[in-house]
N, C-alpha and C positions, 0 to 999 in steps of 0.2 A: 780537264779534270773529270767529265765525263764519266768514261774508261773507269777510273780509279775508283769515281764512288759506286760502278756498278759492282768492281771487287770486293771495295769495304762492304757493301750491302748485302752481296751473294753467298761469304762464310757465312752469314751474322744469323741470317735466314733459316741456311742449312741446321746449322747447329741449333737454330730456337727449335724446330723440328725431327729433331734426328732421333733414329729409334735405335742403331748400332751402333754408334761411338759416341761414348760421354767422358768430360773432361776433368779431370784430379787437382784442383787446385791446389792443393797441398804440396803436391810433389810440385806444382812447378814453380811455386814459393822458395823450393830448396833450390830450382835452377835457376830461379831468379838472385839467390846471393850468390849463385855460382859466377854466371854472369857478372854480377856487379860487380866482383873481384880481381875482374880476368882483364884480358888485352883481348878486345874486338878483333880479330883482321880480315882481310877482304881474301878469299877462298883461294887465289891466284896469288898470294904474297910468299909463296914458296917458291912462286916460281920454277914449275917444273917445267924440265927441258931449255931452259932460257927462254921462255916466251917474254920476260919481261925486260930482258937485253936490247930487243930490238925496238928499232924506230916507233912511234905512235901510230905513223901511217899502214905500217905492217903490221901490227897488233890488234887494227882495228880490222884491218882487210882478215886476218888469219881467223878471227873470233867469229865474225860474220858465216864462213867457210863450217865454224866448230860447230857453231848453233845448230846452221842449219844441217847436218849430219848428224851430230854427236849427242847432243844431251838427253837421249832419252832411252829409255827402256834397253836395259844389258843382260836381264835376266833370264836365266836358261837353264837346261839340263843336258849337257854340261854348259857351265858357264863359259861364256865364252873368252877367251883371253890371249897376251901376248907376250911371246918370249920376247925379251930385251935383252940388253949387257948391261942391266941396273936392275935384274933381276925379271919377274912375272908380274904382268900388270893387266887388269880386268876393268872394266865399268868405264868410269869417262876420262881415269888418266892415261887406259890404253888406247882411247881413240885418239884424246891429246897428242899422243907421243907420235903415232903414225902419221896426223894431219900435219903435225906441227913441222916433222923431217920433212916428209914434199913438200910444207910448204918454202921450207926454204932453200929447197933445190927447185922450185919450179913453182910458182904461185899461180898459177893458172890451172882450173880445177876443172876447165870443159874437158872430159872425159867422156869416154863410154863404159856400158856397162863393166863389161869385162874387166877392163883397167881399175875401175873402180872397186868391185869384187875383190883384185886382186891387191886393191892397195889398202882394205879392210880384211886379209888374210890372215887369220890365227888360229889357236888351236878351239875348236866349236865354232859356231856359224854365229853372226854378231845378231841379235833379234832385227825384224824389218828393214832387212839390209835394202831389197824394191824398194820401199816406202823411203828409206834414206836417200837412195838413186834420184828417186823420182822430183824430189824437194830440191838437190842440188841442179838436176836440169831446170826448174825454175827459177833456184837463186841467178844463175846463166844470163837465163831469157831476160829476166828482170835489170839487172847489170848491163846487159849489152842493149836494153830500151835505153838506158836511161844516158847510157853512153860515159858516164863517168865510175871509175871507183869507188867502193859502199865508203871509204874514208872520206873521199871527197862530199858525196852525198849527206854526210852526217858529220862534219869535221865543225859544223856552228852550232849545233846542236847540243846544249849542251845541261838541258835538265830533263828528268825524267815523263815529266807528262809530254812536251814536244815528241821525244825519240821514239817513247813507246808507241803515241798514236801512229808516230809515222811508220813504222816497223809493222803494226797491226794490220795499216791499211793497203800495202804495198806488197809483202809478203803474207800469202793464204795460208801459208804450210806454221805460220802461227796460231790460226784463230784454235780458242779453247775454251769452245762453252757448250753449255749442259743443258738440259732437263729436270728438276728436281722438285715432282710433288705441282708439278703443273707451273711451276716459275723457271726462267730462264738463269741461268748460272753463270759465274767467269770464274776463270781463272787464270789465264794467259801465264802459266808457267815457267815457258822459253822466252817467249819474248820479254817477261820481267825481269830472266837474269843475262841473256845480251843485253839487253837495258842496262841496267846493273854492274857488266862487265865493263861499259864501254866508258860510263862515266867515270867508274874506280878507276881504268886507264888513265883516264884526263887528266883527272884529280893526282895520281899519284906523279905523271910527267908534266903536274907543276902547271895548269890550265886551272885559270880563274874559274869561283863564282858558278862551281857545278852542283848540280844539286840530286840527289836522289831518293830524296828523304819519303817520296809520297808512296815507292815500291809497299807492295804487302806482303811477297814473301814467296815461296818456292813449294806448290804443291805438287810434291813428286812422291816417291814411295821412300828414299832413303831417313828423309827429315822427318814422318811420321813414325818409321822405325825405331828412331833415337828417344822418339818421345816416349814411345810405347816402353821401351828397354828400362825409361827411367822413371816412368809410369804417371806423365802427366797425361798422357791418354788412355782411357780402357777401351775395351771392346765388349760386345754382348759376347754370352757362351755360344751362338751360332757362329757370329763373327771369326771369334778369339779360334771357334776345330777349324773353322777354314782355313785361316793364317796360318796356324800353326802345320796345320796337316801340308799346307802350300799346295790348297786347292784354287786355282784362279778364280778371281775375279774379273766379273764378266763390266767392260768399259762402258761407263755410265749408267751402271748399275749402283741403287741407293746406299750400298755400304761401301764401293768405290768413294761415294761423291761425299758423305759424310766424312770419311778417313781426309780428301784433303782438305774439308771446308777445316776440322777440328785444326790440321795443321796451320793454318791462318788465324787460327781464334788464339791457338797458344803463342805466336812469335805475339802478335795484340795485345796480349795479356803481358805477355814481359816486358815490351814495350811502355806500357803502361804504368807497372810495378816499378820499373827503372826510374820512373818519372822522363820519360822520353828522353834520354842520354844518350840513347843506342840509336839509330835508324834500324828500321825493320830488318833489310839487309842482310844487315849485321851480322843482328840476331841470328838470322838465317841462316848465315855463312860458319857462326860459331857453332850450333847446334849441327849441322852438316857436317864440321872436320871432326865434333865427337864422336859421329859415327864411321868413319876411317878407325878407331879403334875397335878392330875384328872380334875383340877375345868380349868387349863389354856389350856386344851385340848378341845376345842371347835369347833373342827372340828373333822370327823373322820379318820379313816383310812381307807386304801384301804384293799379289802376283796379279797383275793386268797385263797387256799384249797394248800397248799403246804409243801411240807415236806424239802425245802431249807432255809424257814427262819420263 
């Protein structure tokens, strides 16, 4: 539990301090009966590509592979994306869809550069594709230490403070903490939603007694855009010409680190208002597929070069 209460303590922090993002309780009152109306579901329940067809054993191996490549930073000029035969597909469903075909022609991921380059190939260059490279040569290394399959390795594992520490401790290409104001920070981003991912698997293929409840939440750029859009978060007028102008943001920089502390304060707060019906999660996951709707995305998000979210 450790872990957990340095995250609950870290937004809580930020946000008592913060001089560029302040939070709209008002508005999120209105998404909180939005919420309380709705069906929850877990982010992967669409099931794109079939990834939920196959075995648990595969599922869990294939997600491990996603993590650590895929969930982070897609943003660019041009954006970068991929022709399909289901159409154009950008951000994390077009990496899904390329991982997800090798993997199940060929589940073994030690490549080389090139190979890899070429099986991350679409039109614009995908951000920190090195930095992607360089994480899956470690997921490798780490795999073939340990001599067994990431399923195997985590197939008892089956509540969220165990998997997270053990993820945190084992894999580096997770660690995600900060500096803020002279305090140390967390946020463990990726490793909260593989976290996340593996026990929705469990749970959903019918494994007892899983538990995920203690997660706090996903501080990336998409979840606070949703917020911003629907205006439980504001921003200061420096802030707000940045964003808008889609002047980057420079990583670990105080309006970066405000932007995601706020994003943990609001799933908190609904959480809360819910009377805790939801897991954080959840929250997180519903709040994240409202921003899959492009047209009510009218603002944009904030631009970092980051390899934590």
């Amino acid at each position: 539990m450790e872990l957990f209460n340095k995250l609950n303590s870290s937004y809580k922090y930020v946000c008592k301090n913060a001089e560029y993002v302040k939070i709209n309780y008002t508005k999120i009152e209105e998404m909180v009966a939005k919420i309380d109306s709705s069906f929850l579901k877990f982010w992967l329940l669409d099931n794109p590509f079939g990834l939920l067809d196959m075995d648990i054993e595969s599922i869990i191996n294939f997600l491990l592979i996603y993590h650590t490549i895929g969930d982070y930073c897609f943003w660019g000029d041009p954006k970068w994306k991929v022709i399909t035969s289901d159409g154009v597909l950008d951000g994390s469903y077009a990496i899904m869809y390329l991982v997800i075909k090798r993997f199940k022609q060929n589940d073994n991921f030690a490549m080389s550069y090139l190979e890899f380059a070429e099986l991350l190939k679409g039109e614009g260059e995908i951000p920190l594709i090195r930095n992607r490279y360089d994480n899956l040569v470690l997921m490798n290394e780490f795999l073939q230490k340990e001599g067994k399959s990431f399923y195997e390795l985590v197939k008892d594992m089956n509540s969220d403070t165990e998997l997270l520490d053990y993820l945190v401790k084992n894999l580096s290409y997770f660690e995600d903490e900060t500096i803020y104001k002279g305090e140390r920070v967390y946020f463990y981003k990726r490793a909260q939603l593989l976290t996340s991912d593996i026990l929705h698997v469990k749970k959903i293929k019918g494994i007892p007694n899983i538990d995920y409840s203690h997660l706090v939440g996903c501080a990336d750029y998409k979840i606070p855009q949703v917020m911003r859009c629907y205006g439980m978060i504001e921003f200061s007028s420096s802030l707000e010409a940045k964003v808008d102008q889609k002047i980057e943001l420079e990583e670990n920089s105080p309006e970066e680190i405000e932007i995601r502390a706020a994003t943990l304060a609001v799933i908190d707060y609904i959480y809360e208002k819910t009377d805790r019906k939801f897991v954080k999660m959840d929250i997180n996951d519903f709040i994240w597929l409202l921003g899959q709707d492009k047209e009510k995305m009218i603002k944009p998000y904030h631009r970092t070069l980051t390899s934590h979210y």
